[in-house]
C-alpha positions as CSV (number, residue, x, y, z in Angstrom):
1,X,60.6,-7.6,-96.5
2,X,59.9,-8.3,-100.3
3,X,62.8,-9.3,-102.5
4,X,63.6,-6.4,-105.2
5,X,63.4,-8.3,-108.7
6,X,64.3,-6.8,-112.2
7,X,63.0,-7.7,-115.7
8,X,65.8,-8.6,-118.6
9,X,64.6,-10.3,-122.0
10,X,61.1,-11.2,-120.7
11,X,62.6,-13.4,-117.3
12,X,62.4,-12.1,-113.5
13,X,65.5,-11.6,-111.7
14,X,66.4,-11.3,-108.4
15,X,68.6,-7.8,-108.0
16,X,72.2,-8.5,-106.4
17,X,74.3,-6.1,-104.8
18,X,77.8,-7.0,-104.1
19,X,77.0,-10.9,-104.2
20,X,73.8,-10.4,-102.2
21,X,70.3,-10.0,-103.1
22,X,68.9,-7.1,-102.3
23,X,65.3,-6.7,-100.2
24,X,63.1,-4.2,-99.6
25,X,61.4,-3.2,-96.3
26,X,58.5,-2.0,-95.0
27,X,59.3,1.6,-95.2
28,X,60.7,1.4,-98.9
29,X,64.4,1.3,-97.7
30,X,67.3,-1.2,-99.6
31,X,69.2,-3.7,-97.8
32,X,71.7,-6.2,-99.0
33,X,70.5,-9.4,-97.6
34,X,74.0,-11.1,-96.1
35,X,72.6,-15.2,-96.4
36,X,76.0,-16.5,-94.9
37,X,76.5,-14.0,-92.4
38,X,72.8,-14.4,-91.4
39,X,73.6,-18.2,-91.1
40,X,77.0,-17.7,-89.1
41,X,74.9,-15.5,-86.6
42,X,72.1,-17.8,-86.2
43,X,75.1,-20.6,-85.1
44,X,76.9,-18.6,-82.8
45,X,73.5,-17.3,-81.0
46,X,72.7,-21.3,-81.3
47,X,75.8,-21.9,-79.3
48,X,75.8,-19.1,-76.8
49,X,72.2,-20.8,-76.1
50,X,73.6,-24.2,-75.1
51,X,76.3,-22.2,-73.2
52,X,73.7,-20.7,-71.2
53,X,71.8,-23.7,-70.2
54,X,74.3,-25.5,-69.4
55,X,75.3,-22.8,-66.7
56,X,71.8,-22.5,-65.5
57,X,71.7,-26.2,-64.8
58,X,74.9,-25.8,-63.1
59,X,74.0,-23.0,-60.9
60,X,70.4,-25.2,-60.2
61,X,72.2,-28.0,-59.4
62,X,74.7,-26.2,-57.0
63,X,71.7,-24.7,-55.4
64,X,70.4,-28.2,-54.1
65,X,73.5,-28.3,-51.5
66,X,71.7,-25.5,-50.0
67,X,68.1,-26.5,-49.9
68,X,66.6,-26.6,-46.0
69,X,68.4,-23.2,-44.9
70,X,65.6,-20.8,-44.3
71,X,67.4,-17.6,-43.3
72,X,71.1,-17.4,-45.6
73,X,72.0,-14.1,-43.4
74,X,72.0,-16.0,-40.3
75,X,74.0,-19.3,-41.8
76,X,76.7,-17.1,-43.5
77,X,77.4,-14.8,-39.9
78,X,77.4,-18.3,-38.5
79,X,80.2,-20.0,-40.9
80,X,82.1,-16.2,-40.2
81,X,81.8,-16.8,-36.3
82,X,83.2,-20.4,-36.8
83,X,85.8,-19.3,-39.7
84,X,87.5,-17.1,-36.7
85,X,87.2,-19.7,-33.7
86,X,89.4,-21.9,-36.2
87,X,91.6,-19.3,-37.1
88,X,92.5,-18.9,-33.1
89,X,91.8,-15.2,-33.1
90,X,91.6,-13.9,-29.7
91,X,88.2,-11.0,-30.9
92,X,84.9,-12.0,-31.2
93,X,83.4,-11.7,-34.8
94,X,82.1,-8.0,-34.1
95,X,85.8,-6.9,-33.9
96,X,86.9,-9.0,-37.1
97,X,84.1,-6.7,-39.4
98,X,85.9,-3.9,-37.3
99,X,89.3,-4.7,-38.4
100,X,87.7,-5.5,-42.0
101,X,86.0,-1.8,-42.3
102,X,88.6,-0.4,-41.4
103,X,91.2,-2.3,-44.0
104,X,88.8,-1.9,-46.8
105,X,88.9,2.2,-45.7
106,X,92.6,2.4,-45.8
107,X,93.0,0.4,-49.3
108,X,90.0,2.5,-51.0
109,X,91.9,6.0,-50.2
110,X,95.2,4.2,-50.9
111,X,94.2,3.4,-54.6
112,X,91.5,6.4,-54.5
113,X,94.1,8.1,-57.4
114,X,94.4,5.4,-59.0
115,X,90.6,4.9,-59.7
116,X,90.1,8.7,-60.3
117,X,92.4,8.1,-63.0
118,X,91.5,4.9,-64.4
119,X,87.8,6.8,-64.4
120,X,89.2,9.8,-66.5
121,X,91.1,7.7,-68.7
122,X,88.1,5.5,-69.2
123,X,85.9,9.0,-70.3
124,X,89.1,9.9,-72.5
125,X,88.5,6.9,-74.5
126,X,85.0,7.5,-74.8
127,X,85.0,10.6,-75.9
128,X,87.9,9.7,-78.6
129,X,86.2,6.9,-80.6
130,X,82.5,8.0,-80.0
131,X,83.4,12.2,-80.5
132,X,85.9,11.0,-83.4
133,X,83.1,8.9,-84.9
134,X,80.9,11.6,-85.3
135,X,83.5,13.9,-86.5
136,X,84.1,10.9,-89.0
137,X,81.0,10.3,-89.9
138,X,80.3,9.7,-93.9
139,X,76.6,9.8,-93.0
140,X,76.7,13.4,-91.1
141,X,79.0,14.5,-94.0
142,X,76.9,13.6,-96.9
143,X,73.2,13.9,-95.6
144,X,72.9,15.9,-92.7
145,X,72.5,19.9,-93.0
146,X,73.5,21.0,-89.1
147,X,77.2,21.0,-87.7
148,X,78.6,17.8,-85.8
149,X,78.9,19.1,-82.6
150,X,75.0,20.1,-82.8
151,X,74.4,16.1,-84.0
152,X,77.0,14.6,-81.1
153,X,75.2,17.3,-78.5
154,X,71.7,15.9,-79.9
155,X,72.5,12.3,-80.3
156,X,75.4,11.3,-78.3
157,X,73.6,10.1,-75.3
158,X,72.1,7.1,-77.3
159,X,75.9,6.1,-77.9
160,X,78.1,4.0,-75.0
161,X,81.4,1.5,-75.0
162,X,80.9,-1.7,-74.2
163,X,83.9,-3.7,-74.7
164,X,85.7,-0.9,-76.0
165,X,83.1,-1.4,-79.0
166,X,80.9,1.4,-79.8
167,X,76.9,0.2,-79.6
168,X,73.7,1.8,-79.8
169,X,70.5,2.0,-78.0
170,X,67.1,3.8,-79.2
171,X,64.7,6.1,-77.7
172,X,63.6,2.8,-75.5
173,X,67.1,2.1,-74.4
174,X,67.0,-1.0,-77.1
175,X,70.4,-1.7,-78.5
176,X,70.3,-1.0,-82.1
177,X,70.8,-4.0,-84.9
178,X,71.6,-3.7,-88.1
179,X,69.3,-4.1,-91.4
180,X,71.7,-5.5,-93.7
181,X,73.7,-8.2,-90.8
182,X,70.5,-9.4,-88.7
183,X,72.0,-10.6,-85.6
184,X,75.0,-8.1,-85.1
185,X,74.1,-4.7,-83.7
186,X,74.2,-1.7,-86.3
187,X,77.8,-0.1,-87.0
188,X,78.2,3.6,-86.1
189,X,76.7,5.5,-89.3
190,X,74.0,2.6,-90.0
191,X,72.5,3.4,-85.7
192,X,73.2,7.3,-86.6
193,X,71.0,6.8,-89.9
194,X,68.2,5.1,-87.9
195,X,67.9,7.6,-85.3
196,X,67.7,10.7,-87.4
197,X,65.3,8.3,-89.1
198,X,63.0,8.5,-85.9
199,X,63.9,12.4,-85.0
200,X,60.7,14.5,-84.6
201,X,62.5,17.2,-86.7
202,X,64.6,14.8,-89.3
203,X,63.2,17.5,-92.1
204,X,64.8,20.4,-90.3
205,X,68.7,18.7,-90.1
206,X,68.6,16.7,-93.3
207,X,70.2,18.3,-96.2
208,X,67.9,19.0,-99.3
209,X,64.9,19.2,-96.9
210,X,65.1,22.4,-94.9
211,X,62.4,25.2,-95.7
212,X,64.5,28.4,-96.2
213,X,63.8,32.1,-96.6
214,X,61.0,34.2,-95.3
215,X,58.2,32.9,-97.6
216,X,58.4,29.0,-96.3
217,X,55.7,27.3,-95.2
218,X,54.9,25.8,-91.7
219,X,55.3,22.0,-92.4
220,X,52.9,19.3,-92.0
221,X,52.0,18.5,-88.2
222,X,52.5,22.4,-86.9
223,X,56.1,22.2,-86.5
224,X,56.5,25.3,-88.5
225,X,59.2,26.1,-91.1
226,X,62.8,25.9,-90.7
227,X,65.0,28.3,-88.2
228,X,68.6,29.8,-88.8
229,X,71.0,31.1,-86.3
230,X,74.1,32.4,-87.1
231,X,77.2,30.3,-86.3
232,X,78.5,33.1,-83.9
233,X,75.1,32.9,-82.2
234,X,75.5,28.9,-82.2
235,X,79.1,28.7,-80.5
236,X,78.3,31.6,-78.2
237,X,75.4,29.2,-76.4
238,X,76.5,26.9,-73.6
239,X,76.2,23.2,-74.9
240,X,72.4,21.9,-73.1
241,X,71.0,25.6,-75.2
242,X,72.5,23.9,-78.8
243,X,70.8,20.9,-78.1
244,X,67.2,22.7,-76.9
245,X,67.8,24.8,-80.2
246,X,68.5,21.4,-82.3
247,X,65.3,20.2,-81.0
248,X,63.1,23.3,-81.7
249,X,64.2,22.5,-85.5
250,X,66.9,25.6,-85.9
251,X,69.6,25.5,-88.2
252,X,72.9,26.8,-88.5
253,X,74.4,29.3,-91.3
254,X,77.9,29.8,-91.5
């Protein structure tokens, strides 16, 4: 990344945008270079190192108790058989995994509703704040040329909860970070931006960049010039068909 300068009464400046100087990347795009936050990042990631060793050393150390025992299966059923000889039960350890199955049976269809629910609740949520950020979106309202539900049905699979946070992953399954906050992973319009950014047919959704009427030109690579289908025609299709049509670079006209 090169830093974007500016010439004023024969000196060289350094461009600022909102208190941060602004850098330009490999591909030509702008980003607002965020020093402190950088620096705050860099700390916690410093700390959640130290964390982490520590805990390893921990776990290694722990591990020692239990150098010597060459078969862990055989020690652990051993430790159970002695567990119910001190416990006085009057069954052998085959009947105690009995009685265990057969508990752990009763309890999972006892709170079977409750985890059916907890499950559709859970895919409530998810469709709430990731459907209601697409339907939000600035960056699908201002740039892209193709309805939202055609975006969500093309794009929504790179989106997941963790946390109850929304986060991004790429083409790779590699969580997305943001340009402008290096460190923190990309907000929900900045991980939108970079996948349409790496969409075989970006020309075909993005607005000002469609080929249109029955003169155009197939565009560079063979992919041909722009489709149209009617919105009738669009909403009439079951929801995998919009996205197969998405991908083969069709567009919709109300």
């Amino acid at each position: 990344m090169k830093l974007k300068t500016i010439e004023q009464d024969g000196k060289t400046y350094a461009e600022v945008l909102d208190g941060k100087p602004v850098y330009v990347d490999d591909s030509g795009k702008e980003v607002a270079f965020d020093a402190p936050g950088t620096i705050a990042t860099i700390s916690r990631l410093n700390g959640e190192a130290k964390t982490n060793r520590e805990r390893a050393e921990a776990a290694e150390k722990a591990a020692k108790a239990f150098e010597g025992i060459s078969d862990p299966a055989a020690a652990m059923k051993a430790l159970e058989t002695i567990r119910n000889l001190d416990d006085k039960k009057l069954i052998d350890a085959g009947e105690v995994e009995k009685v265990k199955a057969e508990t752990i049976k009763a309890l999972e269809e006892k709170y079977k509703p409750t985890v059916e629910k907890a499950a559709a609740l859970e895919q409530q949520l998810r469709a709430e704040k990731i459907g209601g950020s697409f339907a939000r979106s600035k960056f699908i309202a201002d740039k892209l040329a193709v309805p939202v539900p055609m975006i969500e049905a093309t794009f929504g699979k790179h989106f997941d909860l963790d946390g109850g946070k929304i986060v991004a992953k790429d083409q790779n399954g590699n969580a997305i970070y943001s340009k402008a906050r290096p460190g923190e992973v990309a907000d929900f319009d900045e991980a939108l931006e970079t996948l349409v950014e790496a969409f075989p047919y970006r020309d075909s959704i993005m607005k000002g960049l469609q080929q249109s009427g029955g003169g155009a030109k197939p565009g560079a690579g063979g992919t041909g010039g722009a489709k149209t289908m009617t919105r009738a025609e669009f909403d009439a299709m079951p929801m995998p068909d919009r996205q197969a049509k998405l991908g083969e670079g069709f567009t919709v006209s109300e």
